[in-house]
C-alpha positions in Angstrom: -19.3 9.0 -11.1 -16.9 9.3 -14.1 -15.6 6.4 -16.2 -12.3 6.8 -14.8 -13.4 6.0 -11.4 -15.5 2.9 -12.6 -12.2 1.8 -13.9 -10.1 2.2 -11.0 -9.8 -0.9 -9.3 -8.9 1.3 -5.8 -11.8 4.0 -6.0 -13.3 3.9 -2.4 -10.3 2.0 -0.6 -7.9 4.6 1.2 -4.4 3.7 1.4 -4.8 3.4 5.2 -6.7 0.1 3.9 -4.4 -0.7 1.5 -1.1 -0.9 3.8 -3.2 -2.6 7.3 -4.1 -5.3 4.8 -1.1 -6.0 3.3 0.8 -5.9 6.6 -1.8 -8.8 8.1 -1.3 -10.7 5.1 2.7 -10.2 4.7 3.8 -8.6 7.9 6.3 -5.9 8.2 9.8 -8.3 7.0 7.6 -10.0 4.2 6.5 -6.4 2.9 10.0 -4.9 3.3 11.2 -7.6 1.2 8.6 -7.5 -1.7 8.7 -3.3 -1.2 12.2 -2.7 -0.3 11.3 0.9 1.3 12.6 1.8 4.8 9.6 2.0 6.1 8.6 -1.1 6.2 11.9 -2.4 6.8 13.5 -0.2 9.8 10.7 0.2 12.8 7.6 0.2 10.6 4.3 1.4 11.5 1.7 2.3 10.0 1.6 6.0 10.7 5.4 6.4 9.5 4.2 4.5 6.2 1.2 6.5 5.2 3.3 9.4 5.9 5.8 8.4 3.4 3.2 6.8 1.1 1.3 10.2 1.0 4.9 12.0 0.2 6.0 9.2 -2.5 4.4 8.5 -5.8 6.8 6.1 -6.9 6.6 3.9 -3.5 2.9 4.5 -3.4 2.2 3.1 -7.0 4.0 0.3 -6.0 1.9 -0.4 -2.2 -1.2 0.3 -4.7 0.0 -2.5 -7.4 1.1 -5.4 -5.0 -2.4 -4.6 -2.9 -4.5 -5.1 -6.7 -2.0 -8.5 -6.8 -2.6 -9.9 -4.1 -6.5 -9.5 -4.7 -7.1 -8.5 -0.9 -10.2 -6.7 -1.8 
């Protein structure tokens, strides 16, 4: 394992993880308020999230930050 994995705080938690918790701990209209992307705030899912997540680097850094806030883990 390389350094830079030691230090990531998210090696070994996939972002499938990452959004089920923080949607049992916000829910959808909490998360769409904190992360004020469209899809958690217009019929969200998690399938139509990943799939945007996966596509967006910018909305997936921040998912990734408030998850390491939030201390989840």
């Amino acid at each position: 394992m390389t350094s830079e994995q030691n230090q990531n705080a998210l090696h070994g938690i996939t972002l499938e993880a990452i959004v089920t918790a923080l949607e049992a701990h916000y829910g959808w209209e909490k998360l769409g308020q904190l992360i004020a992307i469209r899809c958690f705030q217009s019929e969200p899912s998690v399938k139509s999230s990943l799939k945007f997540l996966r596509k967006t680097p910018w909305a997936r850094e921040k998912v990734e930050a408030l998850y390491l806030r939030t201390k989840l883990r």
